[in-house]
C-alpha positions in Angstrom: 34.6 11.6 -13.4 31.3 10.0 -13.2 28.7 11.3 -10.0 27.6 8.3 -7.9 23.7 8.8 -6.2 22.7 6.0 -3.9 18.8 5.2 -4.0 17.4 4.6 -0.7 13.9 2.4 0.6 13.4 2.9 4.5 12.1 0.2 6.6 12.2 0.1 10.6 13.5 -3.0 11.3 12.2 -5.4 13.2 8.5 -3.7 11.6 6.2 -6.5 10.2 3.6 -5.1 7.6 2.7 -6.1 3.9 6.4 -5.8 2.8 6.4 -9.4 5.0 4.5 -11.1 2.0 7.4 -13.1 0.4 5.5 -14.0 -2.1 5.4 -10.5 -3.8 8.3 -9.0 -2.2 8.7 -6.3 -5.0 11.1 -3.3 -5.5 10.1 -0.2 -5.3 9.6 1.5 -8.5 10.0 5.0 -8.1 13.9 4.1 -7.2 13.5 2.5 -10.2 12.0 5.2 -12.6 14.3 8.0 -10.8 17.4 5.8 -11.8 15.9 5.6 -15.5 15.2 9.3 -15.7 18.8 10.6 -14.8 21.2 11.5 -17.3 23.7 8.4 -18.3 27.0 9.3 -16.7 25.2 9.0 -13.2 26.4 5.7 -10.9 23.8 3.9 -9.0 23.8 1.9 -6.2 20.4 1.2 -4.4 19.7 0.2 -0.5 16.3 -1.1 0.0 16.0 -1.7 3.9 13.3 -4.6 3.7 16.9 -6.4 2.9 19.7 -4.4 4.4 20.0 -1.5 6.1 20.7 1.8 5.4 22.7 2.4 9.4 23.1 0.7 11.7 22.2 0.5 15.4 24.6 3.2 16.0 22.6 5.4 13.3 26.0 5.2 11.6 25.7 4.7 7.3 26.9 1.2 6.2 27.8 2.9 2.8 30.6 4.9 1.6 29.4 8.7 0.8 28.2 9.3 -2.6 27.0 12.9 -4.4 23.7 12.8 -3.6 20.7 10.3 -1.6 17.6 9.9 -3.0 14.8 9.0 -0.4 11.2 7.9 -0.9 9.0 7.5 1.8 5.3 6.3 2.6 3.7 8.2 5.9 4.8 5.2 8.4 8.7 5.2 6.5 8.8 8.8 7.7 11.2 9.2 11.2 13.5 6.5 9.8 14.1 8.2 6.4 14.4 11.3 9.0 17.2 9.6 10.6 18.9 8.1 7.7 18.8 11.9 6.1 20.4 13.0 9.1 23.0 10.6 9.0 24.0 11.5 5.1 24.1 15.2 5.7 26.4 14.9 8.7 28.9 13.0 5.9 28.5 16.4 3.9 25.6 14.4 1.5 23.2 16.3 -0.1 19.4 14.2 0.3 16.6 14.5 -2.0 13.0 13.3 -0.4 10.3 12.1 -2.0 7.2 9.9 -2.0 3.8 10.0 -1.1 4.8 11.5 2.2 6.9 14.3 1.4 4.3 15.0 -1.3 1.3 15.8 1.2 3.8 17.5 4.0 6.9 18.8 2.1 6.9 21.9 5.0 7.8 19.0 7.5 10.0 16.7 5.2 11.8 20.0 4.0 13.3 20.2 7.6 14.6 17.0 7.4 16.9 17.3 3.9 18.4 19.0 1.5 15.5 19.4 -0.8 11.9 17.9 -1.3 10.2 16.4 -4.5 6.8 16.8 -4.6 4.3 14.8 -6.9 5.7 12.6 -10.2 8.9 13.1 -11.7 8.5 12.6 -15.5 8.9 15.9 -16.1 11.1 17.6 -13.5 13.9 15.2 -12.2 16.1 15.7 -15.6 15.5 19.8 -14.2 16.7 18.8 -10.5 20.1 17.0 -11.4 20.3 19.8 -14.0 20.2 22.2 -10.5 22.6 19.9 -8.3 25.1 19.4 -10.7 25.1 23.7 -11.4 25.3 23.9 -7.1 21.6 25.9 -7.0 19.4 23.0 -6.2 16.3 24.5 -4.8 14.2 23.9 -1.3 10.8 22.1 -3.1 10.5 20.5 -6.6 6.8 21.0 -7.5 6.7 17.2 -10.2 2.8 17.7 -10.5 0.4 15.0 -12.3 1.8 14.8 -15.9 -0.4 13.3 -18.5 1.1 9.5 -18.5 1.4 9.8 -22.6 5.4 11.9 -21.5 5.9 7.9 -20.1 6.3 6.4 -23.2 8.9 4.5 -24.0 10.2 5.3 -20.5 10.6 2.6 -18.6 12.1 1.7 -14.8 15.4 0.7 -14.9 13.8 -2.4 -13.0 17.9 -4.1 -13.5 19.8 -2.1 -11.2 17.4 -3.2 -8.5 17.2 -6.5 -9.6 20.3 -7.5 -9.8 21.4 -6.5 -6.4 18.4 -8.1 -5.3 16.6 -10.7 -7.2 13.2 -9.6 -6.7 10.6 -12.5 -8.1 7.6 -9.7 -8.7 7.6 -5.8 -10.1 5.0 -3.1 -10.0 4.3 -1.5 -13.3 2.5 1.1 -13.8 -0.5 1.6 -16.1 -3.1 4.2 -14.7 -2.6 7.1 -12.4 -5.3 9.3 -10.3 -8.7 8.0 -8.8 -12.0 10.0 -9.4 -13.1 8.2 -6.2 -12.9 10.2 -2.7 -12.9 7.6 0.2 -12.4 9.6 3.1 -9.0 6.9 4.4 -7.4 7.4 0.9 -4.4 9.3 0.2 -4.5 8.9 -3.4 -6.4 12.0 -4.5 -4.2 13.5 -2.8 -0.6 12.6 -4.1 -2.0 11.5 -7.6 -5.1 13.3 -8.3 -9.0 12.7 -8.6 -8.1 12.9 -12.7 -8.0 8.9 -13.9 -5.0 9.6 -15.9 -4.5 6.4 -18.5 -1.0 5.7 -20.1 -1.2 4.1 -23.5 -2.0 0.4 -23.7 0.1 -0.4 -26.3 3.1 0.8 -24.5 2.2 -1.2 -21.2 2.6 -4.3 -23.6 6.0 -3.1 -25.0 7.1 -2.4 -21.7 5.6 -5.8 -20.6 7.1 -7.7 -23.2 10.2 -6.0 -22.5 11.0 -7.2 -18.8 12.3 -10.6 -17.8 10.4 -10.0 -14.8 7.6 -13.4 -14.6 5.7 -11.8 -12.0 4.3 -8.2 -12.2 1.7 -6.5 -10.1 -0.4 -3.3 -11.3 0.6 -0.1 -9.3 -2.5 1.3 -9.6 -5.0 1.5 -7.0 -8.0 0.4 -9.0 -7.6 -0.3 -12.9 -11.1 -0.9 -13.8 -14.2 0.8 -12.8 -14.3 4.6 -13.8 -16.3 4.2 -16.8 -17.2 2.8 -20.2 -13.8 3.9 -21.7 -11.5 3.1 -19.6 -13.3 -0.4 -19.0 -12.5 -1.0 -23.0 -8.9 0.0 -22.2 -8.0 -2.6 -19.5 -10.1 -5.3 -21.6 -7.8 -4.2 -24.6 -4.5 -4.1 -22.2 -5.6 -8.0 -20.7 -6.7 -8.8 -24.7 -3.4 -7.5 -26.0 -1.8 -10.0 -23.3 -3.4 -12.9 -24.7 -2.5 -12.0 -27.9 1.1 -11.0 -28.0 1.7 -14.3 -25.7 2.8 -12.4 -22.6 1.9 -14.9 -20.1 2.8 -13.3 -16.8 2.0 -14.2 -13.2 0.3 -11.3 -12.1 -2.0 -9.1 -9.9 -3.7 -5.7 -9.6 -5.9 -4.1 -7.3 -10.0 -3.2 -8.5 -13.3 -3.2 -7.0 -16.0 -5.6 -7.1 -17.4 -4.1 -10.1 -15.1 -5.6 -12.4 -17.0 -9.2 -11.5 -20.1 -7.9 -13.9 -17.4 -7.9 -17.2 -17.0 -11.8 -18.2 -15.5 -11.0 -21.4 -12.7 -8.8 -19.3 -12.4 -11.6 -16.3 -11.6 -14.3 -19.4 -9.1 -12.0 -20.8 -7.5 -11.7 -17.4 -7.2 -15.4 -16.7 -6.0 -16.4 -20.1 -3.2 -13.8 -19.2 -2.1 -15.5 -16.3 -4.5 -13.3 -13.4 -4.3 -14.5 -10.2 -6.7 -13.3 -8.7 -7.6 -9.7 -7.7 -7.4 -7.4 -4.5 -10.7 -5.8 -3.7 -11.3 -3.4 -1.4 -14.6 -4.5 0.3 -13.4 -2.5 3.4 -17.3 -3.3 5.4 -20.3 -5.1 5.0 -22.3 -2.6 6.7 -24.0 0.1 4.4 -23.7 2.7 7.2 -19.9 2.4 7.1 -19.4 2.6 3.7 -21.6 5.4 3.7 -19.4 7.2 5.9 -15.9 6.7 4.2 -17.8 7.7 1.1 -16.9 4.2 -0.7 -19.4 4.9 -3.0 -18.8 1.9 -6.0 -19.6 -0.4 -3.1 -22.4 1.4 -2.2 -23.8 1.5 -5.7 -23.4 -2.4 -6.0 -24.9 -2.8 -2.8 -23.5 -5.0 0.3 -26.3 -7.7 -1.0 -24.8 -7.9 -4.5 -21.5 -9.3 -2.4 -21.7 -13.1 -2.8 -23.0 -13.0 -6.4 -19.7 -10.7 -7.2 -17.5 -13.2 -5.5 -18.8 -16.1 -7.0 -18.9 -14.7 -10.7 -14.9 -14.1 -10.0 -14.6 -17.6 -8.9 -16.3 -18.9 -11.7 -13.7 -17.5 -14.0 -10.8 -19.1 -11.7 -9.8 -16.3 -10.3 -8.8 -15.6 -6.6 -10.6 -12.8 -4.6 -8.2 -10.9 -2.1 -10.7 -9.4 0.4 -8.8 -6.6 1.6 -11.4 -4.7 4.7 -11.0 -2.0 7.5 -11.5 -2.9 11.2 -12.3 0.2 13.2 -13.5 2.1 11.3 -17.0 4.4 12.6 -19.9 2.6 13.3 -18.2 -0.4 13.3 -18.9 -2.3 17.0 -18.1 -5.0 19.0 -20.4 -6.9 17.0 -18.9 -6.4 13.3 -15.8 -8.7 14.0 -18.0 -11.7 14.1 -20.4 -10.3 11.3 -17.2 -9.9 9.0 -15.3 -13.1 10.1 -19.0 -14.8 9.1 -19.1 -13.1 5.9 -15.2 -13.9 4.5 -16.2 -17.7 6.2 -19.4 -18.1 4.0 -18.6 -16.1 0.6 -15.1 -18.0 0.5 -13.3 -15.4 0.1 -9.3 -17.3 -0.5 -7.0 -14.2 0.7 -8.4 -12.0 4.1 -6.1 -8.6 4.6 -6.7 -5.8 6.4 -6.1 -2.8 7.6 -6.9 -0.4 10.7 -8.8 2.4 10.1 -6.2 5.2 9.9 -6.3 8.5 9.5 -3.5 9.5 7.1 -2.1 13.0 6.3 -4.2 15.5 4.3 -7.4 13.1 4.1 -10.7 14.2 5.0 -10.5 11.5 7.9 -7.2 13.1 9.2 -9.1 16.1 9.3 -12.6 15.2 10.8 -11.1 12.8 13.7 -8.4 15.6 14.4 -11.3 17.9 14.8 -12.7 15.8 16.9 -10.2 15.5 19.0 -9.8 11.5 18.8 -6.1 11.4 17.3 -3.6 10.2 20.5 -0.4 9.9 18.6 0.3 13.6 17.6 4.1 13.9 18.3 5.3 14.0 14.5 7.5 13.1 12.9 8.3 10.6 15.3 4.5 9.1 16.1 4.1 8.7 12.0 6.1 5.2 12.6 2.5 4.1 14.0 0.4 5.4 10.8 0.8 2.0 9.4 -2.6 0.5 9.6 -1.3 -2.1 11.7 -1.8 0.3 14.8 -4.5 2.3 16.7 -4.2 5.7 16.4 -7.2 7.1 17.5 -10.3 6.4 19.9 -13.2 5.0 18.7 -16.5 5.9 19.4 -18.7 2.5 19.2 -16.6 0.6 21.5 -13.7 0.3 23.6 -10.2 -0.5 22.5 -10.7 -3.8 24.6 -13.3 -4.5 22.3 -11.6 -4.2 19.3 -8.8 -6.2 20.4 -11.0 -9.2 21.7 -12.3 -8.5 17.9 -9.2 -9.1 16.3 -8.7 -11.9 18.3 -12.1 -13.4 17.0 -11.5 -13.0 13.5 -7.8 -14.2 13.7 -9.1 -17.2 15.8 -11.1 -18.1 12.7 -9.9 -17.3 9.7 -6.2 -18.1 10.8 -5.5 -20.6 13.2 -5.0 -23.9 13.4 -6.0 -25.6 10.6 -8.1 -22.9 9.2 -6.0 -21.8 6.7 -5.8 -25.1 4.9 -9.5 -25.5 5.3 -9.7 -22.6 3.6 -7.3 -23.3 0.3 -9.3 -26.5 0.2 -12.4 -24.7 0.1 -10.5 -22.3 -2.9 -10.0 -25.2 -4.8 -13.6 -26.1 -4.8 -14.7 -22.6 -5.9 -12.1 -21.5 -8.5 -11.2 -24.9 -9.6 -7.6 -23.5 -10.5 -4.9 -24.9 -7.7 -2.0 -23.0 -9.1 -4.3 -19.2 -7.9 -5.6 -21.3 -4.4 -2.0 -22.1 -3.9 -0.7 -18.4 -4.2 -3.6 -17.0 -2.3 -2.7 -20.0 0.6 1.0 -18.9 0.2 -0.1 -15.5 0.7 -2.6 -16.5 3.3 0.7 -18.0 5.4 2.6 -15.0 5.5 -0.2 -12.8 6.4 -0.8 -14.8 9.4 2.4 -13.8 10.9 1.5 -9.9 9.8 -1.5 -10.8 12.0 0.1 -11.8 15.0 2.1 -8.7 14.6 -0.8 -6.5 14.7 -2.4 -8.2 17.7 0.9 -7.8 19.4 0.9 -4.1 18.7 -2.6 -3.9 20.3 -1.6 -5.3 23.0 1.6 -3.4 23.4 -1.0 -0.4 23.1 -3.0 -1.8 25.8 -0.1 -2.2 28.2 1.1 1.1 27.4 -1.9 2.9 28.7 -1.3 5.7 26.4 -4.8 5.0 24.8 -6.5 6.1 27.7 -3.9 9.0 28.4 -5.2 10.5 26.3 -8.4 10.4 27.5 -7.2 11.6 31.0 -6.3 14.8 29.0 -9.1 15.2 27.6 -11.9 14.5 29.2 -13.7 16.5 32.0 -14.6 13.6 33.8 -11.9 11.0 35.3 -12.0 8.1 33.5 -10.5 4.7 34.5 -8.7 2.4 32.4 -10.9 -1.0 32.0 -9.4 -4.4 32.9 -9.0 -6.6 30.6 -8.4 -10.1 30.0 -4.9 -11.1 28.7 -4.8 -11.3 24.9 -3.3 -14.4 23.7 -1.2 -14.4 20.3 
């Protein structure tokens, strides 16, 4: 008789982040790539909780019991895989974690389940069933950061997911690793500083292979790490054109990649929309400071003539920037909300600066003492970047929310977004990429609100300043603010 594993995405519900973005609601393809890497007489059945839940209300399962849960979970996923875990193992389930988050604190995670997979699983999964199926599964599974070359021919077994589902868009992967070390960034981390390249002939098979029209690239930043691996994603975007697989797709890169026309062709002719670039600042100081250093070596003044070359080649930009992070002020809400205003940038998303697990910022605002929501696992729910999490030290948390409330009255409000995929039609001169950067524009809006409602949920809470109380050697008294309007 067949063994039946149930694959398992937690989302808090009622939580509004980046999985909100219908336009790319995606699966998530580690599920996938676990399902495709376990032994054929396996069952599957898959719960991703951005659609249905996992328990209820009650924390009681809505499934029947299987032989074994596999969890993933990112840093802010964390207490509710916790709970679902819980909820498994009291049915006599044995619960396999992994992900990001179980990669960087397996000690923690391995209190929570049965056992804990840490790093990539090309080469080890096929060893843990191997273990369940004998009755000695171990505590920790140690994947490690496999040269991509074992993924050939390997693919996600992107149906299982799909057909329960009917996702439009799917991640694929093509790089691993960044050689950068921004201080917010957990991919060094969980993937390595090693830009690990999988063969790009077998990203077009693979490519060519799915039904899937729209595809996003998994990695964080495909282009950029030198001459080589520049030729590589030209060749990957140039074997697109050539083989005729047209897809509608994305990928995330810096503003480098805007000084490679031939490349920027390539990736229109392919069916590009546009690209998400992490500008995260416009102020040298704070750049300097998360150690972003291929912004720095563009230069901040190099900005608009980056933006405009990527325009010229009808492509979208995605500005994708940090609010709160060091020696940002008061002051850089307007500077910012000026900037994405007068370099047309089509797509604004953001993030709060947060410190995630095992980063250097984790570890230099923790030293400091500026980190408020400490009581893990539980406060990891707020490690979103859609929440404060720690004091700043160049203004008050009033001032960042009256910030947010700037750049939100400006770039998102009343008719601003339309002004705005007016102005993207202008500049790219491609309405189908305006449209899906306007699409996506609508649904960050509501993410937006979300945020703002968090702040001031924070605000009301008073647990920002608690902190302070606490800390401090001399009194301090919460300021008075004026209500914040959503």
């Amino acid at each position: 008789m067949s063994r039946k594993m149930m694959l398992i995405n937690p989302h808090k519900p009622g939580r509004h982040g980046e999985e909100s973005i219908t336009v790319i609601v995606q699966m998530p393809l580690n599920l996938a790539y676990v399902a495709a890497l376990t032994p054929g007489d396996w069952e599957f059945d898959v719960i991703d909780e951005n659609i249905e839940l996992a328990i209820n209300d009650n924390d009681e399962l809505t499934f029947k019991p299987v032989d074994l849960v596999c969890i993933t979970s990112v840093t802010y996923q964390s207490p509710r895989a916790y709970k679902i875990a819980a909820a498994c193992r009291k049915k006599g389930m044995t619960v396999i974690m992994g992900g990001i988050h179980a990669s960087v604190v397996p000690e923690e995670a391995a209190n929570y389940v049965d056992a804990v997979f840490v790093g990539e699983a090309e080469e080890v999964w096929p060893q843990v069933i191997k273990d369940f199926e004998a009755g000695k599964l171990k505590k920790v599974y140690q994947g490690g950061l496999p040269p991509l070359s074992l993924m050939k021919k390997v693919y996600p077994n992107r149906e299982l997911l799909k057909n329960k589902y009917n996702y439009k868009f799917s991640s694929i992967v093509t790089t691993k690793g960044c050689p950068n070390y921004c201080d917010f960034c957990s991919v060094p981390t969980f993937q390595g500083r090693k830009f690990r390249e999988r063969p790009y002939e077998d990203v077009l098979d693979e490519m060519a292979a799915t039904d899937y029209k729209g595809l996003m690239l998994a990695e964080d930043n495909f282009y950029g790490h030198g001459k080589k691996s520049n030729e590589r994603a030209r060749d990957l975007f140039k074997g697109m054109v050539e083989r005729g697989i047209h897809k509608d797709w994305l990928g995330f890169t810096a503003l480098n990649i805007s000084q490679d026309q031939e490349t920027l062709d390539y990736m229109a002719k392919s069916g590009n929309f546009g690209m998400l670039i992490g500008i995260e600042s416009t102020n040298e100081a704070v750049l300097e400071k998360m150690n972003k250093r291929v912004n720095l070596k563009l230069g901040t003044d190099s900005y608009f003539d980056c933006i405009q070359k990527i325009h010229n080649a009808g492509l979208v930009v995605w500005g994708s920037v940090v609010f709160g992070a060091d020696g940002d002020d008061k002051d850089s809400f307007k500077r910012m909300t000026e900037f994405i205003l007068e370099n047309n940038i089509d797509i604004l998303t953001f993030g709060i600066n947060c410190p995630f697990p095992k980063t250097q910022l984790y570890a230099r605002l923790d030293s400091e003492k500026r980190i408020f929501r400490k009581n893990y696992p539980e406060d990891w729910q707020y490690y979103d970047t859609a929440h404060v999490v720690h004091r700043f030290v160049d203004m008050s948390l009033e001032n960042f929310i009256e910030g947010m409330q700037y750049v939100y009255d400006h770039i998102y409000a009343g008719d601003n977004l339309r002004t705005r995929f007016r102005n993207s039609i202008k500049t790219t001169k491609n309405p189908r990429n305006s449209m899906f950067a306007f699409r996506v524009g609508s649904d960050w809006k509501q993410v937006f609100e979300q945020v703002l409602q968090n702040l001031k949920e924070l605000y009301d809470s008073g647990d920002y300043y608690q902190d302070w109380y606490k800390s401090s050697a001399v009194p301090v008294s919460k300021p008075v603010m004026e209500t914040v309007t959503t």
